[in-house]
C-alpha positions as CSV (number, residue, x, y, z in Angstrom):
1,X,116.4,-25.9,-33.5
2,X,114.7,-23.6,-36.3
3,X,111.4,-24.0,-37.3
4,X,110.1,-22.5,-41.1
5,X,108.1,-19.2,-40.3
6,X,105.5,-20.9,-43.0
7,X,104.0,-24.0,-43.1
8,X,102.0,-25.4,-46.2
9,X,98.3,-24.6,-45.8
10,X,97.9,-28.6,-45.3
11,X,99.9,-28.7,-42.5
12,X,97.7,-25.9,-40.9
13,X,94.5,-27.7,-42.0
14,X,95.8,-30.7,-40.7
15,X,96.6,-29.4,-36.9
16,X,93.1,-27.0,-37.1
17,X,90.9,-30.3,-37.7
18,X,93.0,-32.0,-34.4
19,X,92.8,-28.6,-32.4
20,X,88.7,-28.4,-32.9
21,X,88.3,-32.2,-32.2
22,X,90.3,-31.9,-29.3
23,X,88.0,-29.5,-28.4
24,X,84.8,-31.7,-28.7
25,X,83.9,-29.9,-31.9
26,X,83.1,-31.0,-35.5
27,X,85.4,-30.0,-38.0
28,X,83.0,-31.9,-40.9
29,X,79.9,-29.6,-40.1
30,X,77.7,-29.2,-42.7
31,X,75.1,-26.8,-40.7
32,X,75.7,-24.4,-37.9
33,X,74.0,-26.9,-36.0
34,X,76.7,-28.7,-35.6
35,X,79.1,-26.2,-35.1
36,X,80.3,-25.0,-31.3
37,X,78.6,-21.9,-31.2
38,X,76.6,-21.7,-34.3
39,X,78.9,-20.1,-36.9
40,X,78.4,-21.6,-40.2
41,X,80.8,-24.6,-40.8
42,X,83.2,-22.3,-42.8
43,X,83.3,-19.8,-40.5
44,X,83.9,-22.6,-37.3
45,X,86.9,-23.9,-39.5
46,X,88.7,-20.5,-40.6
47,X,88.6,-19.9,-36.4
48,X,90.8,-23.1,-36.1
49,X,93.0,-22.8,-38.8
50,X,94.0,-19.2,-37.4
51,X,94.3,-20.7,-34.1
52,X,96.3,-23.4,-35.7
53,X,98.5,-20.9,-37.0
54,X,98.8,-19.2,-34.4
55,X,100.2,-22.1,-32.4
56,X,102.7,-22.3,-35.1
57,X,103.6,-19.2,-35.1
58,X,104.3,-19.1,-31.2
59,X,106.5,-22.3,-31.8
60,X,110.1,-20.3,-32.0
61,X,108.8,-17.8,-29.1
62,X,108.7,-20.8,-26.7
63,X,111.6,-22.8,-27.9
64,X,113.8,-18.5,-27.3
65,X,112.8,-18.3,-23.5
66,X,113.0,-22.1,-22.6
67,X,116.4,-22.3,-24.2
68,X,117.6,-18.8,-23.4
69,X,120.8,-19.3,-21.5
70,X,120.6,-15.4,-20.2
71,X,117.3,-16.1,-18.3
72,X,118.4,-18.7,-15.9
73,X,115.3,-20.7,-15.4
74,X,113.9,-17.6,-13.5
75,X,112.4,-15.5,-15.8
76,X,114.8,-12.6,-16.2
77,X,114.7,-12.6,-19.8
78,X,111.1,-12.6,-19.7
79,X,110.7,-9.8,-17.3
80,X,113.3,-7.6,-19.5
81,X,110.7,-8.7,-22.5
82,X,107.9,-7.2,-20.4
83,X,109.8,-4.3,-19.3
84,X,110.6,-3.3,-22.9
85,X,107.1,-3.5,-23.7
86,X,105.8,-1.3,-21.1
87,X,104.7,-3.9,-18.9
88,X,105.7,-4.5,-15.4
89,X,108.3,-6.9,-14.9
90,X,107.5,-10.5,-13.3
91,X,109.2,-9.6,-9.7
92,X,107.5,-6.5,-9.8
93,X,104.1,-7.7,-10.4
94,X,104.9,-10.2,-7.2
95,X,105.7,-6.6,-5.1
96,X,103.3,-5.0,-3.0
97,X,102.5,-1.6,-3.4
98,X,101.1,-1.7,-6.9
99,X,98.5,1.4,-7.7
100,X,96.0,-1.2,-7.8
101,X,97.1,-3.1,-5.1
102,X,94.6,-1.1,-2.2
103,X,91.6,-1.9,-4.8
104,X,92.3,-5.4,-5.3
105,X,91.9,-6.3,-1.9
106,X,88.9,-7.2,0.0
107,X,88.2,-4.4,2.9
108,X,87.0,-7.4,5.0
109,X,90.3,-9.7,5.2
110,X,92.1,-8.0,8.2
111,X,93.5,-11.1,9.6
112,X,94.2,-15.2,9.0
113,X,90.8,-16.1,9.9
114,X,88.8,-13.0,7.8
115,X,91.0,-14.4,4.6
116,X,90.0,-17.8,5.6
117,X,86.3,-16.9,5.5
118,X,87.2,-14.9,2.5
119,X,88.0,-18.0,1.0
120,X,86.3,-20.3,1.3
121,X,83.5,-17.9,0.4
122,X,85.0,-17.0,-3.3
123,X,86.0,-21.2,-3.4
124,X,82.1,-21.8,-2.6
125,X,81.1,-19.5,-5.0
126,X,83.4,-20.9,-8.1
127,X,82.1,-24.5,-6.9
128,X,78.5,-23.6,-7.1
129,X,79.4,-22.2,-10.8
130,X,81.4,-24.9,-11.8
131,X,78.6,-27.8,-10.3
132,X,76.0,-25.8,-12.4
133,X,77.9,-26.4,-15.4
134,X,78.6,-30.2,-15.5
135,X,75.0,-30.8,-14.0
136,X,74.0,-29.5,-17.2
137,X,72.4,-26.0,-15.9
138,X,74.7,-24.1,-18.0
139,X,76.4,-24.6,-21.4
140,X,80.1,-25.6,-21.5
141,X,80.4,-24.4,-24.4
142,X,79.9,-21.0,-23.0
143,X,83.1,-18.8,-23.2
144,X,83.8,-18.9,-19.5
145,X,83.3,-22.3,-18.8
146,X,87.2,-22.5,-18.8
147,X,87.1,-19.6,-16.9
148,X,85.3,-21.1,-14.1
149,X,87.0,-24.5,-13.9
150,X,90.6,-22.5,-13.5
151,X,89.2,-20.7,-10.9
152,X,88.0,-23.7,-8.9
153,X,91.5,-25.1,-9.4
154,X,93.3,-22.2,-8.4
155,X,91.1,-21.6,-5.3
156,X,91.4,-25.3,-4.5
157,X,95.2,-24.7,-4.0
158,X,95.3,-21.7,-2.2
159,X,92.9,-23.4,0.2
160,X,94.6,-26.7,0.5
161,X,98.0,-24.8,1.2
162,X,96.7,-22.4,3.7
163,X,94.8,-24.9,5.6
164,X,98.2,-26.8,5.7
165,X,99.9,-23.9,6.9
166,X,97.2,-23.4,9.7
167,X,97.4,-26.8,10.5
168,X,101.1,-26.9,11.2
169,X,101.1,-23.6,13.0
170,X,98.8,-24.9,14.9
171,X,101.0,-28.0,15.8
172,X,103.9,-26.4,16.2
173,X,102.4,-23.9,19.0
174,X,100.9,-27.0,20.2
């Protein structure tokens, strides 16, 4: 499949308006009142249409890697990607003994029930920021509103799966 590296400026103004209504925004503000964040209207727009292009743009990128034959579903052409470009590769970010690796974990988690409390005290804390959001105590339209909710979710499943793995540990030593 190839896609034209340029689309007609209507096409981008066209998928800019849907992106910032998707959003909840107003692509027909007059003020910056009635923008997200208070840009002027013009200003609000020109943000969408580059994201817009952007989105186009990354089109061909995603169609390479999901039909790459030489990456077999798991990445490797990816990783080479990343190696190329000076980044680690995927299985070697999933390693242990990165450089960072002794700073990125907590000094307190020195067994299954200190990363349990661990846990559930980092879950508790995204909660609490998320529940202050949708109650209205803080702005969603703040930048890490998104930030917050992924957090929640991701905590969520780490949670739910260890506390299955705990549960059928403890089963199976009955």
């Amino acid at each position: 499949m190839t896609i034209e590296t340029e689309l007609p400026a209507e096409v981008i103004e066209e998928m800019a308006k849907a992106m910032c209504e998707r959003d909840g925004f107003s692509w027909d503000a007059e003020s910056c009142l009635e923008t997200g964040n208070g840009d002027e209207p013009e200003q609000q727009r020109e943000y969408w249409r580059d994201k817009a292009e952007a989105a186009f743009l990354a089109i061909p990128q995603m169609l390479t890697l999901k039909d790459d034959p030489g990456s077999g579903g798991d990445g490797e052409a990816l990783s080479a990607r990343m190696k190329a470009a000076g980044m680690y590769s995927i299985e070697e970010m999933l390693a242990e003994g990165k450089p960072l690796d002794k700073w990125m974990a907590s000094t307190e988690v020195q067994d299954l029930p200190s990363f349990e409390a661990w846990l559930l005290r980092r879950y508790r804390e995204f909660v609490t920021m998320q529940a202050r959001y949708e109650l209205g105590d803080r702005d969603k339209g703040d930048e890490l509103y998104e930030w917050v909710n992924a957090h929640v979710g991701s905590f969520a499943d780490v949670l739910a799966n260890f506390r299955a793995a705990l549960r059928k540990r403890r089963e199976a030593d009955g």
